[in-house]
Backbone as CSV, one residue per row, in Angstrom:
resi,resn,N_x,N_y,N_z,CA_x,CA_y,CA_z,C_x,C_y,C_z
1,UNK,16.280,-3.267,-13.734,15.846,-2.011,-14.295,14.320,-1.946,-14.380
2,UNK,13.579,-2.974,-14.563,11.821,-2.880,-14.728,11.505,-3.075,-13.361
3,UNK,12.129,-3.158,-12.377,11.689,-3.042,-11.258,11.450,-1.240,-10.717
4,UNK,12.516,-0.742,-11.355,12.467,0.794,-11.546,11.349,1.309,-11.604
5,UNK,11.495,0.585,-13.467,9.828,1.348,-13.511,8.922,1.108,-12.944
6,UNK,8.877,0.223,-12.540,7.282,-0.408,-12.496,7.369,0.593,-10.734
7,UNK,8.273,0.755,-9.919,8.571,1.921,-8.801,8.083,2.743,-9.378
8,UNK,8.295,3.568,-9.908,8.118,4.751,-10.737,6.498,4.995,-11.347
9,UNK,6.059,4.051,-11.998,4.659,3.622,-12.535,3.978,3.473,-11.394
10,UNK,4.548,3.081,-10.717,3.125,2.999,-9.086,3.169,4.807,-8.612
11,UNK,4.237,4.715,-8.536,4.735,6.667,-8.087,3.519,7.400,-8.149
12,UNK,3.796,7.220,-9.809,2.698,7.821,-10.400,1.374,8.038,-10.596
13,UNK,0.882,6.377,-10.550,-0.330,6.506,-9.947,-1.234,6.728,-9.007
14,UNK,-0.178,6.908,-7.454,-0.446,7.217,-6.348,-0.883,8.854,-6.541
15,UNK,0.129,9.247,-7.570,0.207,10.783,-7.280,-1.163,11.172,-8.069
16,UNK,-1.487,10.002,-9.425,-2.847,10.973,-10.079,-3.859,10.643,-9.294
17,UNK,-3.984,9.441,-8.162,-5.236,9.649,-7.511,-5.301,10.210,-6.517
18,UNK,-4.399,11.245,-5.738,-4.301,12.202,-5.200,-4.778,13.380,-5.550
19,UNK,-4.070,13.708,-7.048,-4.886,14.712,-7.409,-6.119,14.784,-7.855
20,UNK,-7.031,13.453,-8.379,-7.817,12.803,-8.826,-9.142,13.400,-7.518
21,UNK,-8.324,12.651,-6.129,-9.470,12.967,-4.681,-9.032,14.890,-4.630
22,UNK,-8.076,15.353,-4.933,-8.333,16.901,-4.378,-9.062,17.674,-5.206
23,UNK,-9.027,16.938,-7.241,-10.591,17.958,-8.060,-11.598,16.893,-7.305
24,UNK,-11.945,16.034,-6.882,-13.226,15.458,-6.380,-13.790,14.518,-7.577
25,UNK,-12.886,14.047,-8.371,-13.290,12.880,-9.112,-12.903,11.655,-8.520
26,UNK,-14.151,10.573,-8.949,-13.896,9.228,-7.950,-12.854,8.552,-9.688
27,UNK,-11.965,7.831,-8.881,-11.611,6.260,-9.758,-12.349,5.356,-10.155
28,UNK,-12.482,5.263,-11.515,-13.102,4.021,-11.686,-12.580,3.045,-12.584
29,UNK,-11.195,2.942,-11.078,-10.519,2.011,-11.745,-9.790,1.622,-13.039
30,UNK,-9.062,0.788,-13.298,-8.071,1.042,-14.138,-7.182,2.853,-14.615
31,UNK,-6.636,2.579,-15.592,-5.754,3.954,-15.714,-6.667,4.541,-17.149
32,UNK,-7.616,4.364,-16.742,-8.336,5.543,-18.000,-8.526,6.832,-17.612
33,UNK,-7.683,7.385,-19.015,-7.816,8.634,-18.839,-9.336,9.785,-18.629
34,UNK,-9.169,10.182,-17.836,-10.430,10.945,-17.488,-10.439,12.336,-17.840
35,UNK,-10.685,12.670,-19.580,-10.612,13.750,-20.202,-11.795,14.109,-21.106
36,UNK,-11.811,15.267,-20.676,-13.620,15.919,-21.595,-12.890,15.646,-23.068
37,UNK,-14.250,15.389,-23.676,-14.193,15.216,-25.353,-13.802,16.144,-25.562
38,UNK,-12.713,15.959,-26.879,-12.509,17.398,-27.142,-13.611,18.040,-28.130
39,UNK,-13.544,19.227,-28.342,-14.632,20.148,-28.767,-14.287,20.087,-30.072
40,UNK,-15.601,19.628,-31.113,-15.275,19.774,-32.252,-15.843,20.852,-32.883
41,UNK,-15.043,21.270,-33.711,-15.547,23.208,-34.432,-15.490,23.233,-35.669
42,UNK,-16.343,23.743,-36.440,-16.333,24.140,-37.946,-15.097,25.088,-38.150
43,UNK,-14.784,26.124,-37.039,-13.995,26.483,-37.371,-12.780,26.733,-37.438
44,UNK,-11.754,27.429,-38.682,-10.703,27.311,-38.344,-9.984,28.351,-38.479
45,UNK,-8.178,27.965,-38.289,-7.701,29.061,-37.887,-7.121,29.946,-39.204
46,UNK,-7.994,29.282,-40.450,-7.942,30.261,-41.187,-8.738,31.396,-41.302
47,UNK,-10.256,30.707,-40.654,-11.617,31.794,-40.740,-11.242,32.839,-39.973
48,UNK,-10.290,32.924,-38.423,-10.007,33.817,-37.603,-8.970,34.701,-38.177
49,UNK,-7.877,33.933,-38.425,-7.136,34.914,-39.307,-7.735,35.491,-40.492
50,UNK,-8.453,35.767,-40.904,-9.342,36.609,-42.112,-9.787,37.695,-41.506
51,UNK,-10.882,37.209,-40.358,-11.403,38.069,-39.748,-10.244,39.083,-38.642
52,UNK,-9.376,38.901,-38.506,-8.431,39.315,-37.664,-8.052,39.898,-38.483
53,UNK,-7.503,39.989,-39.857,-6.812,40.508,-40.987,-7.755,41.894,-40.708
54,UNK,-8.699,41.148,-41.841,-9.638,42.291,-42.144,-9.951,43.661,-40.971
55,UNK,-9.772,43.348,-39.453,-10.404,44.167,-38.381,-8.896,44.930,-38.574
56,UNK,-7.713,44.639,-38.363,-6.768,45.184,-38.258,-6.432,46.171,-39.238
57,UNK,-6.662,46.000,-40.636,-6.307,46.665,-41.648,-7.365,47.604,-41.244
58,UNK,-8.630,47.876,-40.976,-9.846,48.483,-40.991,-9.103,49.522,-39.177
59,UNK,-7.587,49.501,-39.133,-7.603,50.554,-38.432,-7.478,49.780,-36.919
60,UNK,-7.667,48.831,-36.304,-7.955,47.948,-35.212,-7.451,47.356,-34.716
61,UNK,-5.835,47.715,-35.079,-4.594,46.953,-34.941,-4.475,46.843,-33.198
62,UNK,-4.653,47.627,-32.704,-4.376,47.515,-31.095,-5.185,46.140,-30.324
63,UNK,-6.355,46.727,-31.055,-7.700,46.017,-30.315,-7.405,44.217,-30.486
64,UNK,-6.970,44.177,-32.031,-7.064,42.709,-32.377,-5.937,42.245,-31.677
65,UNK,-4.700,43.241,-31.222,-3.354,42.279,-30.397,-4.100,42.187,-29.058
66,UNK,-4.886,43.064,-28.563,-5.249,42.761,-27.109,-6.280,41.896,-27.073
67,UNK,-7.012,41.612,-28.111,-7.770,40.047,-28.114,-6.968,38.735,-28.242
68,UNK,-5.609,38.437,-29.065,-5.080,37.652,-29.115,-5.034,37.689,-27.799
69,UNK,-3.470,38.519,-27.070,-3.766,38.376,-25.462,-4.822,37.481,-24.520
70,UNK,-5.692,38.219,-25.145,-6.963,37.919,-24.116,-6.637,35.987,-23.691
71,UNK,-6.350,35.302,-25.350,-6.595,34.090,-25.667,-5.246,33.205,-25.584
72,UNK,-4.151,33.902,-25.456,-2.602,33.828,-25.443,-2.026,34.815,-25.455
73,UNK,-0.757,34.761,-25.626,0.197,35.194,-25.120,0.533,36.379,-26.623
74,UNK,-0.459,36.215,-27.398,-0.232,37.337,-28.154,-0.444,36.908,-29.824
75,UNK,-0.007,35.468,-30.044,0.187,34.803,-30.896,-1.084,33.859,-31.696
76,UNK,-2.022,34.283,-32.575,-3.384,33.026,-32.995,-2.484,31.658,-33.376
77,UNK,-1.719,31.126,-33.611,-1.271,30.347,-33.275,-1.269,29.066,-31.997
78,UNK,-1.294,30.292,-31.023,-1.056,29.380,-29.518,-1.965,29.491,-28.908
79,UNK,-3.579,29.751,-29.504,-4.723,30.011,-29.003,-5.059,28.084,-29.181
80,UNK,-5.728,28.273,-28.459,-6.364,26.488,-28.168,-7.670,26.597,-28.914
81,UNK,-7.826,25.615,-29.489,-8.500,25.146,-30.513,-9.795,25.778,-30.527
82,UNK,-9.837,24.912,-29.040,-11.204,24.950,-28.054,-11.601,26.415,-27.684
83,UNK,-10.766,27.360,-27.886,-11.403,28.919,-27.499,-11.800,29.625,-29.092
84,UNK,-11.566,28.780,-30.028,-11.687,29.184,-31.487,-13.246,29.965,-31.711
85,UNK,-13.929,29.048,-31.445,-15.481,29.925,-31.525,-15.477,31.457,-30.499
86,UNK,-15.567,31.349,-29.634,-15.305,32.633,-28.808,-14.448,33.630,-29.135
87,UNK,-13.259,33.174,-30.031,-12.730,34.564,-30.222,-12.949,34.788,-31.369
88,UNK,-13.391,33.987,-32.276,-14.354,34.297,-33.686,-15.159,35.414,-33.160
89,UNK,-15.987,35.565,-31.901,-17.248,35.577,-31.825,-16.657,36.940,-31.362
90,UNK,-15.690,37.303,-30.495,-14.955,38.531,-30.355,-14.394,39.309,-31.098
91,UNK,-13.827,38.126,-32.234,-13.465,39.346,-33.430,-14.201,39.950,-34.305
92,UNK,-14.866,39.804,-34.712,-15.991,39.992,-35.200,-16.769,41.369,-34.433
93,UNK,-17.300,41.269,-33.156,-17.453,42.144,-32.571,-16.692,43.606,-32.431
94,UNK,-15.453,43.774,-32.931,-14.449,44.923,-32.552,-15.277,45.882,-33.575
């Protein structure tokens, strides 16, 4: 059975340095993950929901669902962390 994996575990690594050479990043070796820092933010997804509150009640109800959109699928919830400043920076703006 660990012969499986370890089939399987090579599989795999064939396949991420494939995709690895088609974005045009080199290997450097071993299996470290090669991921941007994530973005750290003051803010959160309570400050957006305030400001989202507040624009909506103020009449803006359309505008603030078609900014969620913009950022997901409709939901501040399923907005990524990492787009948090920007759509601060959009809501705010309406």
């Amino acid at each position: 059975m660990q012969s499986t994996y370890r089939k399987i575990a090579e599989a795999y690594d064939k396949l991420a340095e494939g995709y690895r050479e088609l974005a045009g990043i080199e290997d450097e070796g071993g299996s470290e993950e090669t991921e941007a820092a994530p973005v750290e933010s003051d803010i959160s997804i309570e400050d957006i929901r305030a400001v989202l509150a507040e624009k909506s009640q103020a009449g803006k109800r359309k505008e603030v669902k078609d900014l969620l959109l913009k950022y997901d699928s409709g939901r501040l919830s399923g907005v990524d962390e990492k787009d948090y400043p920007a759509l601060l920076k959009d809501a705010e703006a309406l």
